[in-house]
NUTOR-597621 format. One line per 4 residues: their letters; for each residue y, z, x of C-alpha. Coordinates in nm, 4 decimals. Example, Ala and Ser with C-alpha at 12.3 -4.5 7.8 and 13.67 -1.06 7.14 Angstrom:
<pts>
as) -0.4500 0.7800 1.2300 | -0.1060 0.7140 1.3670
</pts>
This chain:
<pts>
xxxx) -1.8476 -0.7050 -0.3743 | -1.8969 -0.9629 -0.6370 | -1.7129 -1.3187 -0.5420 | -1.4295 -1.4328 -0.7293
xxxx) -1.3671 -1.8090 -0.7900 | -0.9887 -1.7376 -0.9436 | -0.7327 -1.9023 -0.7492 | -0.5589 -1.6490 -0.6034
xxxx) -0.1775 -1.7714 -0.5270 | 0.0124 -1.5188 -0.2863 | 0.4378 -1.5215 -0.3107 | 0.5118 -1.3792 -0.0172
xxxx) 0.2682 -1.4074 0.3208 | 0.4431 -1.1592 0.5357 | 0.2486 -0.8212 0.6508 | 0.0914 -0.7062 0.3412
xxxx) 0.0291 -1.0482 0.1899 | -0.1522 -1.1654 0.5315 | -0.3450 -0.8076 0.5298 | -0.4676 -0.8912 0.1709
xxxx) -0.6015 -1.2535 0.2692 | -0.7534 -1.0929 0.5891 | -0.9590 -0.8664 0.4022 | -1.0504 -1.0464 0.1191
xxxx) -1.2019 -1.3170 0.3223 | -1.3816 -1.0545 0.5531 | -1.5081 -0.9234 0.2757 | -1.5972 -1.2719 0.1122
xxxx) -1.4684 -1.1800 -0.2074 | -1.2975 -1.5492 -0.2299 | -1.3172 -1.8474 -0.0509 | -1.0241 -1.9766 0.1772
xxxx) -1.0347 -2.2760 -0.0501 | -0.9261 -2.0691 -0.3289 | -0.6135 -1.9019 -0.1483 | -0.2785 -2.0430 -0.1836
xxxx) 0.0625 -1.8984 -0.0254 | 0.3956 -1.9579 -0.0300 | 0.6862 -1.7984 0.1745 | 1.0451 -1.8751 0.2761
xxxx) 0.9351 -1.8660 0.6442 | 0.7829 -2.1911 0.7117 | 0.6348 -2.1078 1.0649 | 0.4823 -1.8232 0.8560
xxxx) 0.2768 -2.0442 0.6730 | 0.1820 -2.2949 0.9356 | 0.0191 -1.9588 1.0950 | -0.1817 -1.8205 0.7863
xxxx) -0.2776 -2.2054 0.7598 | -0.4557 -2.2276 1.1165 | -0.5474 -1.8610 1.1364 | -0.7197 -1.8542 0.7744
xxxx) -0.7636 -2.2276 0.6575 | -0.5437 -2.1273 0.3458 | -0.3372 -2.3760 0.1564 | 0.0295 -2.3485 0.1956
xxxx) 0.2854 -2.4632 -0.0313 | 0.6835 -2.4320 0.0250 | 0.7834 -2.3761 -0.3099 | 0.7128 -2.0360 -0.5404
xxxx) 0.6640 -2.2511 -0.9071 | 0.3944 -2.4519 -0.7040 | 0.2018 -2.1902 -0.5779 | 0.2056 -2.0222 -0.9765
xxxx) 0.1011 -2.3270 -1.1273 | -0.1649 -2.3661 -0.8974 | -0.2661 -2.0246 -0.9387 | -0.4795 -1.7417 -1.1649
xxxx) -0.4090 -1.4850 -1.0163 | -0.0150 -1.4533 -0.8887 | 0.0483 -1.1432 -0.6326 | 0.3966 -1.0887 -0.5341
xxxx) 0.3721 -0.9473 -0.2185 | 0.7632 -0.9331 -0.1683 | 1.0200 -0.6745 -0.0880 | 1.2414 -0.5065 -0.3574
xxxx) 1.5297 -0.6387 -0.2792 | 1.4244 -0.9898 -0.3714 | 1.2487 -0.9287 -0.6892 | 1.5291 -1.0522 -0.9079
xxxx) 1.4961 -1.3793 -0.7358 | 1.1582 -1.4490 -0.7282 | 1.1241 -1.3864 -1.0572 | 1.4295 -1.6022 -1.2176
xxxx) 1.2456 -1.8833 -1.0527 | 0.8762 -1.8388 -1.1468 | 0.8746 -1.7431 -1.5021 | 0.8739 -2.0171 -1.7091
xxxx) 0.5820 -2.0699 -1.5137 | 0.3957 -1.7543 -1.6171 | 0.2020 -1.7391 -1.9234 | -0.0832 -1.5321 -2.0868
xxxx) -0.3260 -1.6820 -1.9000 | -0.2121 -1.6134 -1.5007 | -0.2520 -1.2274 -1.4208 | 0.0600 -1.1028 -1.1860
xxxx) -0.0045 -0.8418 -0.9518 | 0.3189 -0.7034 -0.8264 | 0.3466 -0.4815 -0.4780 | 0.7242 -0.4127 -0.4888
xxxx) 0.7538 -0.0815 -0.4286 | 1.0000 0.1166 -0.6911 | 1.0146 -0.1682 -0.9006 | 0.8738 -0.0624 -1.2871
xxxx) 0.6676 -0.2571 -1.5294 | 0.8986 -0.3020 -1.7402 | 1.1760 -0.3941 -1.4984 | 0.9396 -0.6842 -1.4469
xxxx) 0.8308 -0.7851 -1.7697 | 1.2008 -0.8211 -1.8692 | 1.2069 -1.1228 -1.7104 | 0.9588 -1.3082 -1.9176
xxxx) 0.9761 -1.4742 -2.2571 | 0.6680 -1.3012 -2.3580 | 0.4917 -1.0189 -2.2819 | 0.2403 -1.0974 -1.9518
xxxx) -0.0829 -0.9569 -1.7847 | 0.0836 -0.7480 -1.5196 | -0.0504 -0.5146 -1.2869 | 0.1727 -0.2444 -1.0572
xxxx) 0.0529 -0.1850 -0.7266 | 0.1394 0.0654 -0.4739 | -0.0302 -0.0076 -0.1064 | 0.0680 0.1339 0.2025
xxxx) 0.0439 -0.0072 0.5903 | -0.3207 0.0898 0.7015 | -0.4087 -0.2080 0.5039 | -0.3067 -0.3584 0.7808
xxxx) -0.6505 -0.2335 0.9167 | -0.8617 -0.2435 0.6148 | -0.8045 0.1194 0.5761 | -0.5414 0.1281 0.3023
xxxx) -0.4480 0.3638 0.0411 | -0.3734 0.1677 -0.2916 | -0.2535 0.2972 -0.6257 | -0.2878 0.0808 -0.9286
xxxx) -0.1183 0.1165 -1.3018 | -0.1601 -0.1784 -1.5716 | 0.0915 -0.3145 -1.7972 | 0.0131 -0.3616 -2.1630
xxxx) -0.1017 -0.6684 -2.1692 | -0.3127 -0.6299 -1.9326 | -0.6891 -0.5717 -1.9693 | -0.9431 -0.3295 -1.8233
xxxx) -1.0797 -0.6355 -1.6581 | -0.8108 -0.7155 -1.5361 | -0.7355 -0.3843 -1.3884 | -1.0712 -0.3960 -1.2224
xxxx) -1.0214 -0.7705 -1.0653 | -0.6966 -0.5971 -0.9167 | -0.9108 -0.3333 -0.7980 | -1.1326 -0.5526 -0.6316
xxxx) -0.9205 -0.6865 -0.4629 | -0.7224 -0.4258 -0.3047 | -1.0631 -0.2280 -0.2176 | -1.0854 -0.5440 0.0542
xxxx) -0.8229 -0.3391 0.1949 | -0.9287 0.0156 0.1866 | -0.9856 0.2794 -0.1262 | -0.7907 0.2443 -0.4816
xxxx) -0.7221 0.5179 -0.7621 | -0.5763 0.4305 -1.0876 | -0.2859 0.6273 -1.2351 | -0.0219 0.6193 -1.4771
xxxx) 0.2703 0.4396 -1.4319 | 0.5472 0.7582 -1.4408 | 0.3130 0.8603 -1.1001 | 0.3824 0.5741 -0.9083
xxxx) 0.7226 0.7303 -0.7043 | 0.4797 1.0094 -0.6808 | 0.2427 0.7891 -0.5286 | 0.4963 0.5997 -0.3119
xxxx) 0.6304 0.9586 -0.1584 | 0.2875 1.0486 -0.1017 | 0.0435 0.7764 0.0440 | 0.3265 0.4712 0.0487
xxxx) 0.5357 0.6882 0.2891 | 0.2541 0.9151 0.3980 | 0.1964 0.7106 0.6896 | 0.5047 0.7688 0.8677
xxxx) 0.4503 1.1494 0.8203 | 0.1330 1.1502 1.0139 | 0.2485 0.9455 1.2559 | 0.5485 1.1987 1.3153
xxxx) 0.2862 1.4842 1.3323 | 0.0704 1.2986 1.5948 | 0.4229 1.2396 1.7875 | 0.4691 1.6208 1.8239
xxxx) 0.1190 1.6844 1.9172 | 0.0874 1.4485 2.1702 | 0.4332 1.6323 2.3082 | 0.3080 1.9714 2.2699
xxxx) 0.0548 1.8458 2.4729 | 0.2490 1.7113 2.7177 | 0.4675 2.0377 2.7494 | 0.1913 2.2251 2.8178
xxxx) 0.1280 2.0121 3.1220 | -0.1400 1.7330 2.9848 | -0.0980 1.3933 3.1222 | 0.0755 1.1259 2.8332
xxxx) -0.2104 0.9425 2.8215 | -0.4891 1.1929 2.7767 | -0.2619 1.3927 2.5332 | -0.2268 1.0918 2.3016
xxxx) -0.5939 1.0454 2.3420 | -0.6670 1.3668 2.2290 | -0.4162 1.4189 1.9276 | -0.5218 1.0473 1.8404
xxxx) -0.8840 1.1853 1.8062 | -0.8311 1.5496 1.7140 | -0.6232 1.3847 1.3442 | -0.8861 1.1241 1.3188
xxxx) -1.1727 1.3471 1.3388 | -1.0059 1.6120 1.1288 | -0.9947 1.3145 0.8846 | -1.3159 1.1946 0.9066
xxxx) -1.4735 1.5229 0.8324 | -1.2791 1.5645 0.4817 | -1.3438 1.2542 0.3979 | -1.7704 1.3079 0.4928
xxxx) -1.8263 1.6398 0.4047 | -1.6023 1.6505 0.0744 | -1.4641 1.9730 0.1314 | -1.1345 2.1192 0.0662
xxxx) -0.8903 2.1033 0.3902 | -0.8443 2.5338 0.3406 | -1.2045 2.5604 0.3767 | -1.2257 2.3064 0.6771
xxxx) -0.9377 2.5321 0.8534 | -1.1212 2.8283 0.7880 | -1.4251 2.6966 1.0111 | -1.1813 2.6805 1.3046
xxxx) -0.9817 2.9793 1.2781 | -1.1643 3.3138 1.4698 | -1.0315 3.6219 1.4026 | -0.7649 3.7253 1.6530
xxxx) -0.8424 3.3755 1.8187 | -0.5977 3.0644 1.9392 | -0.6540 2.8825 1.6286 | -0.4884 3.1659 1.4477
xxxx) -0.2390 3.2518 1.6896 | -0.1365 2.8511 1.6274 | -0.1301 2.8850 1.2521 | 0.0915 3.1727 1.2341
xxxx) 0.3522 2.9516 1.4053 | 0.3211 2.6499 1.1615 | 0.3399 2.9329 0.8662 | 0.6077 3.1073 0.9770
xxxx) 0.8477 2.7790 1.0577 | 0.7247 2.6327 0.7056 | 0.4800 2.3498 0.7482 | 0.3353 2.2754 0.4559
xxxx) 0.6963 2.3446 0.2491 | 0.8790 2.0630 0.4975 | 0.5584 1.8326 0.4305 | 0.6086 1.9127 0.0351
xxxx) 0.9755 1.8592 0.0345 | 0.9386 1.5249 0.2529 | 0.6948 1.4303 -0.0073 | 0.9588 1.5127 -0.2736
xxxx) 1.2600 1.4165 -0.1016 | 1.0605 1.0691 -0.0671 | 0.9758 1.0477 -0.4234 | 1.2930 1.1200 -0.5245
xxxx) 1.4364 0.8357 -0.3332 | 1.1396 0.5595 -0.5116 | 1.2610 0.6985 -0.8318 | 1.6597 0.5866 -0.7432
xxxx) 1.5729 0.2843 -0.5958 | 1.4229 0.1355 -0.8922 | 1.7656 0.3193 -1.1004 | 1.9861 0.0746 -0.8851
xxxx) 1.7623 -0.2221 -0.9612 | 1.8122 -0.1942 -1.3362 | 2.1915 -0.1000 -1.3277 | 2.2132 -0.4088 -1.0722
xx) 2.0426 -0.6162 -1.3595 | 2.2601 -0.4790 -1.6758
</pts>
């Protein structure tokens, strides 16, 4: 990964915004001296200051003027604010790189003078561990090298795609709530295990493993998941047995229609936001 020597100025340190510096700086894509945050919490900052040597600032039009490259690593429900206050600050020659989840382009660019270098971004929590999966969708103004510094710097985090812009509630139901689904599905496994007389701890040990593994080998051997299945299931077998179960009580139609239901749900949220501006 090629360095960067932007100033990269961070509005908003919580989670994702302390994930971001983490990996970026593991991955010595930019230099602690060129990291800048600001964030309501001021204990927050004191933190990211001893744990990462980062500059902290208190206040939002500080950290942009300081900056090149702005990332708004807030929650939705604050947008409107954060952006009121920093964009007479925000010209052509800062790229923004907005996380909000649900909240459009043009939502966002409707709050500046003149058209800016804005790139949407749709993470979700493995970033946490450097294993994050990160969708990214470029305003107009915004260049392909741009797009690819944005890239950059989310692959610190784990493994980007690029889409259009209409796909991002797609992508939010998908890989931004994805997470939780999993999780759910290692819950019942670890239960199922459990019911069938397994100690907790070596039932979470093994679901834990079994999903990660399953994972892994999708992932390595670039096959599809039907064909991977196939390799497991015996004829007349327990494998089998198992997967008439899941079929019959609709798996893979609850999984779509959580998926849906999800991106359904990213597509009202960002309806509310513009009736709550108008």
């Amino acid at each position: 990964m090629k360095k960067n020597h932007n100033k990269l100025a961070f509005i908003g340190c919580g989670n994702m915004g302390e994930a971001l510096i983490k990996g970026l700086l593991g991955k010595r894509y930019v230099s602690s001296a060129n990291i800048i945050g600001a964030d309501a919490d001021k204990k927050r900052l004191a933190y990211l200051k001893k744990t990462y040597s980062i500059k902290t600032v208190h206040e939002n039009s500080e950290v942009v003027e300081q900056g090149d490259i702005i990332i708004l690593a807030v929650k939705p429900q604050i947008i409107d604010s954060i952006l009121k206050e920093i964009a007479d600050s925000i010209d052509q020659s800062k790229l923004v790189i907005s996380i909000a989840a649900g909240v459009s382009i043009d939502y966002i660019e409707s709050f500046f003078k003149t058209k800016v270098r804005l790139i949407r971004v749709m993470p979700n929590t493995p970033a946490l561990i450097q294993e994050g999966a990160t969708a990214l969708s470029k305003g107009e103004k915004a260049t392909r090298g741009d797009l690819n510094q944005a890239r950059e710097i989310f692959n610190a985090v784990g493994r980007t795609v690029i889409v259009d812009e209409k796909l991002m509630d797609a992508v939010t139901g998908l890989s931004g709530s994805g997470p939780a689904y999993v999780f759910s599905i290692l819950e019942a496994l670890v239960a199922a295990g459990v019911k069938m007389g397994l100690p907790r701890d070596i039932s979470l040990e093994l679901s834990t493993q079994t999903i990660l593994g399953s994972i892994k080998m999708v992932v390595e051997t670039g096959e599809h998941p039907a064909k991977l299945r196939d390799m497991v299931t015996s004829p007349g077998g327990t494998t089998i047995a198992g997967l008439h179960v899941l079929a019959k009580e609709g798996l893979k139609g609850t999984i779509m229609n959580a998926v849906e239901a999800a991106t359904k749900r990213s597509k009202e949220l960002g309806e509310q936001l513009k009736k709550k501006k108008e």
